[in-house]
VEXROSE-582870 format. One record per residue: x, y, z of N, C-alpha, C in turn; residue in three letters. Coordinates in steps of 0.02 Angstrom, whole numbers, plus 50000, padded with zeros to 5 digits. Layout:
N
XYZXYZXYZala
...
//
This chain:
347
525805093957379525375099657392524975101457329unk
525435102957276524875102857214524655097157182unk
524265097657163524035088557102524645090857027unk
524665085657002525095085656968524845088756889unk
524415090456892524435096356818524395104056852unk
524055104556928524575113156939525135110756932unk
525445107456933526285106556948526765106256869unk
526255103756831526445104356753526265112456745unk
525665114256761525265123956719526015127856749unk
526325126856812526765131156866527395131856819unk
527625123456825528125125556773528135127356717unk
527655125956670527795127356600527805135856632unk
527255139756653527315147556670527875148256691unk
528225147256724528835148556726529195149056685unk
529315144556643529675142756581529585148656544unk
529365149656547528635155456471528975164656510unk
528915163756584529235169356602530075171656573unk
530195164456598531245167256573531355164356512unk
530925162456453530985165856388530735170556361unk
530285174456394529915181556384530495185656405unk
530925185456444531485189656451531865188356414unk
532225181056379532705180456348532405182956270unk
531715184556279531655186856189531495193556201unk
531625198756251531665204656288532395204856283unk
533065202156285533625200856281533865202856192unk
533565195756174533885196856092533535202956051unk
533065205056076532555212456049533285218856081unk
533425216656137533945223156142534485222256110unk
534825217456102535395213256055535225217355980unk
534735215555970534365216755887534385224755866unk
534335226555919534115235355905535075238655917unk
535325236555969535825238855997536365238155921unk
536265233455907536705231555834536455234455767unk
535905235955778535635238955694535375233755672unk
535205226555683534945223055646534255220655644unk
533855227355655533205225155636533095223055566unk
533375225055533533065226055443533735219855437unk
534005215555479534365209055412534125205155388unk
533225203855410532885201555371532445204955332unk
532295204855287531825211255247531205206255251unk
530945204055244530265199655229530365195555310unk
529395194755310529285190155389528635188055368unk
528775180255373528925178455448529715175255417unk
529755171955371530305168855332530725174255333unk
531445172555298532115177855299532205176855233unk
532315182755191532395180355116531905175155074unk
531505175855111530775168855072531255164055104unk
531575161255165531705156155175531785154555246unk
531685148655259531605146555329532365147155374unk
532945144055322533585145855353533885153155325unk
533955155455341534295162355300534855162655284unk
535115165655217535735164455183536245166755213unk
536855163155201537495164955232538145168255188unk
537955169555120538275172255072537725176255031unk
537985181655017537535185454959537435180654898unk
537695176554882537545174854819537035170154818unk
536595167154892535975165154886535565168954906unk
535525174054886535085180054889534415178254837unk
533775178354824533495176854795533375181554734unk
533425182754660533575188054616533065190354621unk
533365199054611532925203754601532435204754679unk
532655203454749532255202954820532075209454835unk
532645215854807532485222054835531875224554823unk
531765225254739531235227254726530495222454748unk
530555216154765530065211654776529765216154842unk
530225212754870530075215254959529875222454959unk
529975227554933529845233854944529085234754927unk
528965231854866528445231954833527765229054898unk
527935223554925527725220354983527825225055050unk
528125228655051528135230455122527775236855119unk
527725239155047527355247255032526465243555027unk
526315240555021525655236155023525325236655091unk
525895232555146525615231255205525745237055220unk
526095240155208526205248655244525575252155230unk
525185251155171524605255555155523985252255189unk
524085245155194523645244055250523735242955303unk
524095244855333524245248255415523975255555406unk
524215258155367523885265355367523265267355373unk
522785261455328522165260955326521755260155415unk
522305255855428521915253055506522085258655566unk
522635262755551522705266855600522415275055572unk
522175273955526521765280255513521105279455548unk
520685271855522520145269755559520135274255622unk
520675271655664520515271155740520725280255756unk
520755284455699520695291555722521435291955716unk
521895289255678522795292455692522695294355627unk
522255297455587522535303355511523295304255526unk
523525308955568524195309055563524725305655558unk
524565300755586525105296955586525185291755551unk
524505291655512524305286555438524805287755382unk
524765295155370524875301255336525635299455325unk
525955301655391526765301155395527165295555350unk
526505286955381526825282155343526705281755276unk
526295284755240526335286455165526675290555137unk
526915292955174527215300955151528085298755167unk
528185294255235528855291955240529155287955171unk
529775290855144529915287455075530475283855116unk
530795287655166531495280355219531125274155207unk
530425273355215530165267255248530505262555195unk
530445263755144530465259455083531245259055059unk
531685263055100532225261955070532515254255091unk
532955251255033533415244655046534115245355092unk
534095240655142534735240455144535225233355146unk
535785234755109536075230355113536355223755139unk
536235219455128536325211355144537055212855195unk
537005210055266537525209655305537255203555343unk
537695196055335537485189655374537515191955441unk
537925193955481537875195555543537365197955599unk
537085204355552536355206655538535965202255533unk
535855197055470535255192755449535305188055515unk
535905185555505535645181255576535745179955661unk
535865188555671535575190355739534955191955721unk
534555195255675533975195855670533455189855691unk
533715183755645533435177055635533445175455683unk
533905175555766534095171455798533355173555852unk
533295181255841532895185455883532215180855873unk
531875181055802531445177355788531555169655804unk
531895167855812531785160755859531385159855921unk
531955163155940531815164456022531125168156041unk
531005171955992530065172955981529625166455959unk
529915163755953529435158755909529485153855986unk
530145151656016529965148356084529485150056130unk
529425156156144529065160156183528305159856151unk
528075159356072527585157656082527265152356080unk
527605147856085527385141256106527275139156175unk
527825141856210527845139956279527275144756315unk
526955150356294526185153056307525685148456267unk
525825144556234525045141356186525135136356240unk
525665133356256525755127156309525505128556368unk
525685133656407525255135156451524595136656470unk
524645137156415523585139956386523475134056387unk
523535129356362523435122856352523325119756418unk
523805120356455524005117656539523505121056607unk
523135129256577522825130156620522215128556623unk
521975121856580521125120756572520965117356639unk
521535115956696521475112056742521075116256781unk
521125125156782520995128756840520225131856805unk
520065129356753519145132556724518825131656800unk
518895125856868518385124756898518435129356959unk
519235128056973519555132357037519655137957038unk
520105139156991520205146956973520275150856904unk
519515151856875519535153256808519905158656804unk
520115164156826520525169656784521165166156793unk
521305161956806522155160056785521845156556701unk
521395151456701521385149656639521095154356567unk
520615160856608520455168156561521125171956535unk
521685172356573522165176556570522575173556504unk
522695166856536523235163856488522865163456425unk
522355162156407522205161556352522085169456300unk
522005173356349522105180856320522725180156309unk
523345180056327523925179656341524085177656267unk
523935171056245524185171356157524015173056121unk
523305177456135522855183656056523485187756077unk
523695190756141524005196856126524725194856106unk
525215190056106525755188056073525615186756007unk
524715184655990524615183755918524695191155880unk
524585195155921524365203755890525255206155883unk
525765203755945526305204255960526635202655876unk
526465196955859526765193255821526755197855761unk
526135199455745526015205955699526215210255699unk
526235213855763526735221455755527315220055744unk
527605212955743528495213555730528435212555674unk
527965210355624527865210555550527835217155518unk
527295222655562527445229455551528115233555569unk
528515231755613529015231955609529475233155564unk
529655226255538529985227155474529835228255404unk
529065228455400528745232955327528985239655354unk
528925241255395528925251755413529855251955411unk
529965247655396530885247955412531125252755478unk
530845247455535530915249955599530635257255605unk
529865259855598529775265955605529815264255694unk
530085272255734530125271855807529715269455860unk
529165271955832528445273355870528435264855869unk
528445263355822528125255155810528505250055858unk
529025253755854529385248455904529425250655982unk
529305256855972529075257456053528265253756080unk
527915251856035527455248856054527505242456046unk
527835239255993528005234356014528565231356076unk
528745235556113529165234456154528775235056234unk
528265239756211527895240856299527235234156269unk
526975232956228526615225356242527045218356241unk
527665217556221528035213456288528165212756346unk
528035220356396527985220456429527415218156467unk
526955218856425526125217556453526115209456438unk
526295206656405526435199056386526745195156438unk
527265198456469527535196956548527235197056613unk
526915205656601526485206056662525895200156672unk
525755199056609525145193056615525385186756642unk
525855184656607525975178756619526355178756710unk
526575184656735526855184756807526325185556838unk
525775186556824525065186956864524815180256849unk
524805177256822524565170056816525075166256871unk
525685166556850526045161856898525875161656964unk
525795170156989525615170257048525115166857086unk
524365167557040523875164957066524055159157076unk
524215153457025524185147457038524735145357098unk
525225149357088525705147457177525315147357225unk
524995153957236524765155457297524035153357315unk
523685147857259523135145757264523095140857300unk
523735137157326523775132757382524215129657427unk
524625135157409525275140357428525085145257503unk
524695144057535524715150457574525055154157619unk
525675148157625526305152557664526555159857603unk
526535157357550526985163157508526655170757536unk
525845170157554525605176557573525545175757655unk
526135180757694526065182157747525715184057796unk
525585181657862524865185857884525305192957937unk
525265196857880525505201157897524995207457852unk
524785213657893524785219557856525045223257807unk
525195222857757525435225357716525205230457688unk
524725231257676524205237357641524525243557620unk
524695246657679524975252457660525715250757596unk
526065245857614526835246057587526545244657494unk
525795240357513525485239157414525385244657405unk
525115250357431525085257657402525645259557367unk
526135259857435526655262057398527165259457357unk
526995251657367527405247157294527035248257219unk
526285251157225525725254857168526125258357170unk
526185263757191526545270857155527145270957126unk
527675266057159528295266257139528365262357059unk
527695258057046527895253656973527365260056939unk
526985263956965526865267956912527195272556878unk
527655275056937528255281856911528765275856883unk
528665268556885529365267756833529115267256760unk
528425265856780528115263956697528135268156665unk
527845275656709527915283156678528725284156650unk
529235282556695529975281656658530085278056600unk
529765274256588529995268356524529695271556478unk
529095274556480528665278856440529135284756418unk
529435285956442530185293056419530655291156412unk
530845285556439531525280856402531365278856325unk
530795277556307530715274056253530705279956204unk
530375287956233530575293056173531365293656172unk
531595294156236532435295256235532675289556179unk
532525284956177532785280156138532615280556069unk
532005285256038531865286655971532225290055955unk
532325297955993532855302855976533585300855972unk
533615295056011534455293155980534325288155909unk
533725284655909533675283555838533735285355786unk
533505292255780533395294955740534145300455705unk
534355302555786535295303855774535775300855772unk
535575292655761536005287555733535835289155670unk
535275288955657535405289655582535365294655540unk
535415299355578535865308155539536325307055556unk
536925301455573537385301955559537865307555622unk
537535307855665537915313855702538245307755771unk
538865311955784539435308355814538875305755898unk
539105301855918538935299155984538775301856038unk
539665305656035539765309756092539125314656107unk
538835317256056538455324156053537805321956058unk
537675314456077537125313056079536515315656130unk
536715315756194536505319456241536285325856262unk
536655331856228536465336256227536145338656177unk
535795335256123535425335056057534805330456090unk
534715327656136534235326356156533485328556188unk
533795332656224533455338556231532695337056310unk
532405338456306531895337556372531715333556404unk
531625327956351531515319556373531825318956411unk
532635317456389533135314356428533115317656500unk
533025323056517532915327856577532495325456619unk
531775324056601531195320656627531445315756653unk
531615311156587531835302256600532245301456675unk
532965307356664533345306556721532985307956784unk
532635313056811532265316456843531855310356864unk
531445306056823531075301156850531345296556875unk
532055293356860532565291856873532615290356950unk
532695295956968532915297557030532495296057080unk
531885299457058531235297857115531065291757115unk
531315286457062531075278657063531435276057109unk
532345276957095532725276557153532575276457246unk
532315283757240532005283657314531695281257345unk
531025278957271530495274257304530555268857311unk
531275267157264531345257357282531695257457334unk
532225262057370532475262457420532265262757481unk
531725266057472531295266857545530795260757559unk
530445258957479530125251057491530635245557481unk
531215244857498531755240357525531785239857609unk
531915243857627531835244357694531245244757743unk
530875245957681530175244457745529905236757742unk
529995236457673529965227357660530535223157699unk
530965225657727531635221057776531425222057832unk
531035226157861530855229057904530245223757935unk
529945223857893529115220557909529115213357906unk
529505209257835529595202657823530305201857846unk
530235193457859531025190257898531345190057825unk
531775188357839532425188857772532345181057737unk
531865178157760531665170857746531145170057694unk
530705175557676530115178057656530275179457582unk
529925176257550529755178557471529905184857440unk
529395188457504529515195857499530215199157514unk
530485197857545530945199557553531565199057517unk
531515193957491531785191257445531965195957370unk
531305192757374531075198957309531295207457312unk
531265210757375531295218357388532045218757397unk
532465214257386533195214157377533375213757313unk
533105208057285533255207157211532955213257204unk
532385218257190532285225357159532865228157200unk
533075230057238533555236357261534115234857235unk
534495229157201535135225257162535085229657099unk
534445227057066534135227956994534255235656985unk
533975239757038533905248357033534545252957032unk
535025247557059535725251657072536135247957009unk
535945242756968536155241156916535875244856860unk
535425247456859534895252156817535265258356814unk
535355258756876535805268256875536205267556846unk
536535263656879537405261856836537625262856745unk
537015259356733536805255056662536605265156622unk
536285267756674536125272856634536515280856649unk
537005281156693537625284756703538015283156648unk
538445276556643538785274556581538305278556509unk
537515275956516537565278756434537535288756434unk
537525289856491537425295456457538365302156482unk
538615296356497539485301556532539885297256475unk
539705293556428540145287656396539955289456322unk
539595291956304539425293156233538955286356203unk
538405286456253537815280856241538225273856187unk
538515270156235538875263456190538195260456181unk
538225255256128537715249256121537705244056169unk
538265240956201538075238256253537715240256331unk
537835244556324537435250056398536645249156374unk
536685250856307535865250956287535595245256290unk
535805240856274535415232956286535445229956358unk
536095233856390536015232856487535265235856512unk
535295243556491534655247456498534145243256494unk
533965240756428533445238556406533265234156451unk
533655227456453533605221456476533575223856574unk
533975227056589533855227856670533395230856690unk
533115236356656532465239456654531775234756649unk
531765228156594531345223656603531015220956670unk
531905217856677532035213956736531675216356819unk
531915222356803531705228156844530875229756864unk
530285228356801529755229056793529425222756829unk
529565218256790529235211156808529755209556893unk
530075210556921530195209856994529755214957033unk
529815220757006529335226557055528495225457037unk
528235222756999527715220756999527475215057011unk
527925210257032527755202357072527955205157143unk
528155211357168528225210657224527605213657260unk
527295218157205526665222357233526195216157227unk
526325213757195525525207157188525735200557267unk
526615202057287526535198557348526235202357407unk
526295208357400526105212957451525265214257460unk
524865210957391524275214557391523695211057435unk
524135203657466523455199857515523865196957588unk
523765197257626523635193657702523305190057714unk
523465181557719523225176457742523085177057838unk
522455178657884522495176457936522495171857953unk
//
């Protein structure tokens, strides 16, 4: 059915999808453990390609090197986000003296950090590969071959903010943005896959009405996006009371409005994947893509609750947080391949 380079562009996209989650995985691994900062310098670890496994190949005198380097790029990040109208928040990172503090050499740290950056580094290959793979569709279907090739400027830009990253010594904000354009790095690449399936694929799109249920599969990924958008402050404010040092337990009620919202949105996402479960079982046979799919989301949503009851009746553990993280992904890229199955009818 396909010629055999869609059949190479399909898989490699695929490929490129479930290591975009598995480097969505070691990013929650990375944070959940504290080990953003076990490498101090990037793209290398310690100026080196393998990273050390004893302090005593530490390279002499690194603290002051690296700081000196990371207060540099820090002043020109500042520069670029003043440009674009953030004075304030230029301001903060000059004025932040944490940014620049050292911390101590822990291998465990260095190389879950390192391992994270691997698994980034697969992922961007397996998008240059695909970029590569979609020159087949310039004649048939150019926005699969427009997309993908946007697709590695913005993992190229990606690549950069995890460099700002660790100059700002994990400032919050930074990593909440670097965390919602992985998301957008996914969404792209799950919109590419699609097209090219269903470009000669036309069973996958049912001749069935759907219209109304894409409305409401639109609304339901917007109130979750709007959720992840308050998960990700909820997740600064425990950042930030990890590191005042205040006990676990008390984390929750030091949280304060967010977390209220977050839950609150919570709930109404719940309803809406619940109700577009059953109308999707309802409409498609249990044989159907779609259907398929509107199961795997209703699995995902009741693993989500779960994932986020534990962190907040349990004294927010680190493994709950990287469940969060990672099922919440999972969660995004299924509810938005299901609205893009819902959005056409083949008669």
């Amino acid at each position: 059915m396909f010629p055999a380079a869609e059949k190479r562009f399909i898989r490699s996209n695929f490929i490129t999808i479930v290591v975009l989650f598995l480097v969505i995985v070691a990013g929650g691994v990375v944070r959940s453990t504290g080990s953003g900062m076990g490498c101090p310098d990037w793209p290398k670890c310690f100026n080196r390609i393998i990273p050390p496994t004893d302090v005593s190949q530490l390279p002499v005198g690194y603290e002051e090197h690296y700081i000196t380097g990371r207060a540099k790029k820090n002043e020109r990040f500042a520069k670029m986000i003043e440009f674009f109208g953030y004075r304030d928040l230029a301001t903060k990172i000059r004025q932040d003296k944490s940014i620049l503090e050292h911390e101590e050499f822990n291998v465990a740290k260095t190389w879950t950090e390192y391992a994270n950056r691997l698994v980034g580094v697969v992922a961007g290959f397996c998008l240059l590969f695909t970029a590569i793979y979609s020159f087949t569709y310039i004649k048939s279907k150019r926005s699969i071959f427009i997309w993908s090739v946007v697709n590695v400027f913005v993992v190229v830009v990606q690549a950069w903010l995890g460099s700002i990253v660790v100059s700002t010594n994990l400032t919050p904000w930074v990593i909440t943005v670097h965390m919602l354009l992985a998301l957008v790095i996914v969404a792209i690449s799950i919109y590419t896959y699609f097209k090219a399936t269903t470009l000669r694929d036309k069973s996958i799109l049912i001749n069935r009405d759907s219209s109304g249920l894409k409305v409401l599969a639109i609304v339901s990924l917007v109130l979750m996006l709007v959720q992840v958008v308050f998960g990700t402050e909820v997740r600064e404010i425990v950042d930030m009371l990890t590191a005042s040092g205040m006990p676990r337990e008390d984390f929750i009620q030091n949280i304060g409005q967010h977390f209220e919202i977050h839950r609150w949105l919570a709930y109404s996402s719940l309803i809406l994947v619940i109700v577009l479960f059953f109308l999707v079982r309802t409409k498609f046979s249990s044989s159907t893509v779609q259907a398929r799919f509107g199961t795997l989301l209703f699995i995902l949503v009741g693993i989500q609750m779960l994932s986020g009851i534990i962190l907040a009746r349990f004294a927010v553990p680190a493994f709950a947080q990287t469940t969060h993280l990672v099922i919440g992904s999972l969660l995004f890229g299924c509810q938005y391949y299901l609205m893009l199955l819902l959005g056409k009818s083949q008669r």
